[in-house]
N, C-alpha and C positions, 0 to 999 in steps of 0.2 A: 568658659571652662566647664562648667556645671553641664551646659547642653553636650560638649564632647564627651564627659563622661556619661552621660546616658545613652548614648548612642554606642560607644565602646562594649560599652555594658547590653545593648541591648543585642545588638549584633555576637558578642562572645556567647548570651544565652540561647541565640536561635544558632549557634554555631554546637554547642554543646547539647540543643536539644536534636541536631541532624544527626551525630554523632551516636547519640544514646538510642536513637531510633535503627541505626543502620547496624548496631550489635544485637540489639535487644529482638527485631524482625527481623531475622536470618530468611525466613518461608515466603518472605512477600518481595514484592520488587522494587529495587533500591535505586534511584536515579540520581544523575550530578544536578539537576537543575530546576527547579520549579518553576510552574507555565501558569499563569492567568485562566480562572475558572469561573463561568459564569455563573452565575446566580439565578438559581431557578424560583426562589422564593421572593425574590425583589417587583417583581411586574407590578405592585401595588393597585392591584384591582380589586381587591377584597376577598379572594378565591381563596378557595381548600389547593393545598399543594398535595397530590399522592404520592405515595413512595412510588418511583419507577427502577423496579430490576433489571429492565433492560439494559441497565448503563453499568450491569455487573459483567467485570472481565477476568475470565478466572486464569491466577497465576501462571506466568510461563514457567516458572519454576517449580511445580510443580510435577511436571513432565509427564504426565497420565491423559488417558484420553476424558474428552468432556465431560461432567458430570450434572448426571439429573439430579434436580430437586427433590424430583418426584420420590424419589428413592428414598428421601427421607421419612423416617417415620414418627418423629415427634413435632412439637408444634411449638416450636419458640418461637415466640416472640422479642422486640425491642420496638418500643411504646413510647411516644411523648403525649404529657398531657394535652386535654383538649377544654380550655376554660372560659367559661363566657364572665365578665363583668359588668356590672349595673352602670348602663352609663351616668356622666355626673362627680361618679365615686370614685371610678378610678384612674383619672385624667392626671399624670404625672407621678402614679405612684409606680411601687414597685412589684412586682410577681414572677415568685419562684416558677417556675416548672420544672417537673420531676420527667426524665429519662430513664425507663426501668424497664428491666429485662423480667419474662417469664416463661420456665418449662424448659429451659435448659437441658441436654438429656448429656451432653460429653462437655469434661471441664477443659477451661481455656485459659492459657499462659501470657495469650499477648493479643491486646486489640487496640483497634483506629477505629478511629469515624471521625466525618468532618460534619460540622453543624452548620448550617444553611438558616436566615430566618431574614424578616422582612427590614430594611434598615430604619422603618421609621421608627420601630424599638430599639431602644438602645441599653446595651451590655453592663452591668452593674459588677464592678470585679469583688472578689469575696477581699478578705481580712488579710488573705495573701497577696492580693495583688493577681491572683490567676479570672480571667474569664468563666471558670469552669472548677465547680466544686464533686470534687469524687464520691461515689454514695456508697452503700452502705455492703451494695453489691461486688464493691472491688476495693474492702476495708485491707483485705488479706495482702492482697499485691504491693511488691515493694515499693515499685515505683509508679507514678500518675502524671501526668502534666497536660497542660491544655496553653494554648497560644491563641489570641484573636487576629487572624489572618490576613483581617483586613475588616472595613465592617459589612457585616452581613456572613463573615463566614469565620466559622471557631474550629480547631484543629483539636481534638483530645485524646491522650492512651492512655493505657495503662500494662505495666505488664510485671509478672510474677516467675519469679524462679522454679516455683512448680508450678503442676498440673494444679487448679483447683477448679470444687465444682458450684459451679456460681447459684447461690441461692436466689428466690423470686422477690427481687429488689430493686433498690434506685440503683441506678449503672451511673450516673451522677446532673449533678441540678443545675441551672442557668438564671441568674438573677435579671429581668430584663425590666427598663423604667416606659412603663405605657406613655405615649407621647401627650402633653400638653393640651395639643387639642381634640384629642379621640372623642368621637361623637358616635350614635348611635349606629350600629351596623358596619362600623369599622371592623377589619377582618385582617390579623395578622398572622402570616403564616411561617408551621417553624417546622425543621426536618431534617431529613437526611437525604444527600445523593451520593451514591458510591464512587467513591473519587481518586484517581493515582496521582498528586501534587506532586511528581517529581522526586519529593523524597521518599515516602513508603506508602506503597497504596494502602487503603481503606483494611482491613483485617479484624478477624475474629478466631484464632485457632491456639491450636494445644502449643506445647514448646516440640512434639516429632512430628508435628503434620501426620499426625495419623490419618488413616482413610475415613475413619467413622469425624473427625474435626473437620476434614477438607467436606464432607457433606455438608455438616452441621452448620459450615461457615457459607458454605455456597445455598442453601438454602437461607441462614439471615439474609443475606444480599441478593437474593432474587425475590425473596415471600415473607419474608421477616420482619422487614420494619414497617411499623405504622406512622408515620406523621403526625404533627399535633398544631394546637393555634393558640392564638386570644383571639378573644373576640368581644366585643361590646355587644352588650342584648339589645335590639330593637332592631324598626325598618330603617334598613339603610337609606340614606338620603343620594339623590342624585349629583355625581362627583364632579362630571364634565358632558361637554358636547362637544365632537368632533364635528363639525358640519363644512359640507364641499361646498360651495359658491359657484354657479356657472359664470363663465364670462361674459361682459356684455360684448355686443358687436358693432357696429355703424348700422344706423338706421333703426336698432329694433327698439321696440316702444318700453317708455318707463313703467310697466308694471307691476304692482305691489304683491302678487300672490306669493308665498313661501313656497309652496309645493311647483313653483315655475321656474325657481332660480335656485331653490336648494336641492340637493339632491338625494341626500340622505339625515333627514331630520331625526335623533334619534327617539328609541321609544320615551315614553313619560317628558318628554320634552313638547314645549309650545311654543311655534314662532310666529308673532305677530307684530302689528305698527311697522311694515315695509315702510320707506321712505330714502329714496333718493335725491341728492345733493350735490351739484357740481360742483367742484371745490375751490376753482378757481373763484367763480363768481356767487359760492356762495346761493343759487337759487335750486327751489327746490322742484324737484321733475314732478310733472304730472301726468297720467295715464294716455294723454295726448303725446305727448314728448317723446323725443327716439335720441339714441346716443350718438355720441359723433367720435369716430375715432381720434385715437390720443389723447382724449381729456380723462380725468383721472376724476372717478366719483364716487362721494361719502355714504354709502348702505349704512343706514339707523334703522335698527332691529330692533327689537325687545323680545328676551324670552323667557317663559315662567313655565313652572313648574306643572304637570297635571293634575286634574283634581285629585285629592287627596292624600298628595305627596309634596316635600319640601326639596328645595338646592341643599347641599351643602354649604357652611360657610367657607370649605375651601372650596367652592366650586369654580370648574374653571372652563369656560368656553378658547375654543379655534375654528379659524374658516382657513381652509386652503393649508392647514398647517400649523399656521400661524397663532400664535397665543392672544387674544387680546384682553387687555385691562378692563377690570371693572370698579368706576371711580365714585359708587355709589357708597351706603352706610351700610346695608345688610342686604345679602344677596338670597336670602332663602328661601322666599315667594317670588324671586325671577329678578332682573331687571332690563337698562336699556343697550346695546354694546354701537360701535362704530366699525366699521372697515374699509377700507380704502382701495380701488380697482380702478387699473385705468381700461379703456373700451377700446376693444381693437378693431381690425380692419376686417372687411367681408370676405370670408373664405371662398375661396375661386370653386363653384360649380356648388357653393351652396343657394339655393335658387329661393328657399322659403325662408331664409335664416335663423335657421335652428341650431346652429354648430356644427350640422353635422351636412356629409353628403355622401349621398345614399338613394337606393333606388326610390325615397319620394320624389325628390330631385330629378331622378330620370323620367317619372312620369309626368311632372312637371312640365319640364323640356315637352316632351311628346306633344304634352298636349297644346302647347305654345304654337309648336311647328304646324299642327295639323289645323290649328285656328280655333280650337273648341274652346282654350281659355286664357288668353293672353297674359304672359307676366308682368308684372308694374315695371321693372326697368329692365328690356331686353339685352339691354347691353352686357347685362351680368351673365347670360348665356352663351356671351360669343367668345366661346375658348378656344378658339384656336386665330382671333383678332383679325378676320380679314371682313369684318362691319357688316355679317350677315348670321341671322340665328338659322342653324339647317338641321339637315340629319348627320352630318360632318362633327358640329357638336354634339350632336347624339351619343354618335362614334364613340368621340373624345369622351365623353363624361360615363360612360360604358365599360370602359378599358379603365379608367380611374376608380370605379367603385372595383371591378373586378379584381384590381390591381396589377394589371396588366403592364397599363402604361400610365403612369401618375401625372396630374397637371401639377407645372410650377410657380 
């Protein structure tokens, strides 16, 4: 019974806060439905996020022809802090940041923004129970409210029966708890993208849409806002490796070099101790050995870190995609991973087996045919299967690189 009453309740308040939006922004454009917004601040890679204006669309309702920025001639601003912490210190705690407007030049009766930021932070609600505490900047305004949209994304307005003219203040603050494990060079990023959710797009203007607000507003949402972060002070530690794995083939030899089988190793990365393992039988390949199609074999790697530099302890390696576990104690100077591959079959009119076929392949051929250098198993040459190698395959594997006519 408790959980339906909260639900009742919560759905009447986001019924009542559409409601209040759709009288209070008469200027902006009002929709039946809201649509799923992605997250530009989410990619957790550690990055600065920039305000982008381009994603500003100005009112239909408006009914004027386009307007320049340029034409503005004051210089507001809306600002989110940019704050660095000692790592160590502040791993689980909490920190305000201030959203604050400056230089204001025409006052303004009704505004949006939607707040974007990384979700490994997470939203500390005030005394009220709101996401979003109102500053000092929009004391005047009657009404304020802010929703968390989902996480990673905060809805907030405010809006005022009159004109007023906004002093150089907080516009309002965000309490967010820095995650647990933040380590050194952790980069969280928090901001703004101009957003229409269906119910009232994005907004900054007077209560008559006068011509000097529709500037002053389309200027914040093209050049306006700044973006802000946390950040932990120091060298960032290396998070992950994506690394591609070539396939094995039949026949080709158990080789240990990285730079032979991998193919994008990344930078500050080290990969070393190759070692191949049939899995069936458990034996291990030696530089003599060549694969045989269908068996499915164990790659033990190990990888550490570059001089100088450490893993993260979230570090997390993949090959091919794939995530793999690391069943070690502490992973920060490298350790050893596993992967699993089974070896396929030789690709028709691949003549040197390399994966690939391609005009080496043709000169290959050529030179087979002419006698200058014969290939270890001719048989792989004879594509077109009448048990003779010629210029007929030539042909054939000619028209296949060209793409002419494909072997099957």
């Amino acid at each position: 019974m408790k959980t339906t009453r909260i639900r009742l309740f919560s759905l009447a308040a986001a019924l009542v806060m559409l409601l209040t939006l759709a009288a209070f922004f008469p200027c902006s454009a009002v929709k039946a439905g809201a649509e799923s917004i992605a997250n530009p601040f989410n990619y957790q890679d550690d990055k600065e996020v920039r305000y982008d204006g381009s994603k500003w669309v100005q009112p239909p309702s408006w009914n004027c022809p386009t307007i320049n920025p340029r034409n503005y001639e004051g210089g507001i601003m809306v600002f989110f802090d940019k704050i660095g912490l000692e790592p160590g210190k502040a791993n689980g705690k909490i920190q305000r940041v201030y959203v604050s407007v400056h230089g204001a030049t025409d006052p303004v009766s009704m505004m949006k923004f939607h707040v974007f930021y990384d979700t490994r932070l997470k939203v500390v609600n005030n005394s009220n129970g709101d996401p979003v505490s109102p500053g000092k900047a929009v004391a005047d305004f009657q009404d304020t409210g802010s929703k968390l949209v989902e996480e990673g994304q905060i809805a907030f307005y405010a809006y005022s029966k009159t004109d007023i003219e906004l002093s150089n203040a907080s516009l309002f603050t965000i309490d967010f708890q820095i995650p647990e494990d933040a380590e050194a060079g952790d980069f969280y990023p928090i901001g703004m993208s101009y957003t229409d959710d269906g119910v009232v797009a994005d907004t900054f203007i007077d209560s008559k849409c006068t011509e000097a607000g529709k500037l002053q507003m389309t200027y914040v949402f093209t050049k306006g806002i700044y973006n802000g972060y946390l950040r932990i002070l120091g060298e960032p530690r290396i998070k992950k490796a994506d690394l591609t794995l070539k396939t094995p083939w039949d026949g080709v030899k158990c080789t240990t070099d990285p730079k032979e089988w991998f193919r994008n190793i990344p930078s500050g990365v080290n990969v070393t101790d190759l070692m191949w393992i049939e899995s069936e039988s458990m034996a291990l390949g030696t530089e003599g050995d060549v694969f045989e199609e269908g068996k499915t074999y164990i790659l033990q790697f190990k990888l550490t870190p570059a001089y100088g530099s450490n893993f993260s302890k979230k570090f997390q390696a993949s090959v091919n995609g794939i995530n793999l576990p690391y069943n070690g104690d502490d992973i920060t100077m490298g350790g050893t991973f596993y992967f699993d591959i089974k070896a396929d079959g030789r690709i028709r009119g691949d003549l040197n087996n390399d994966g690939l076929v391609n005009v080496t392949d043709l000169t290959r051929l050529a030179a087979h045919i002419k006698g200058k250098k014969l290939l270890p198993d001719p048989k792989l040459a004879d594509l077109n299967g009448d048990g003779k190698v010629n210029i007929t395959d030539r042909t054939r594997l000619a028209a296949h690189i060209k793409g002419k006519k494909l072997l099957n």
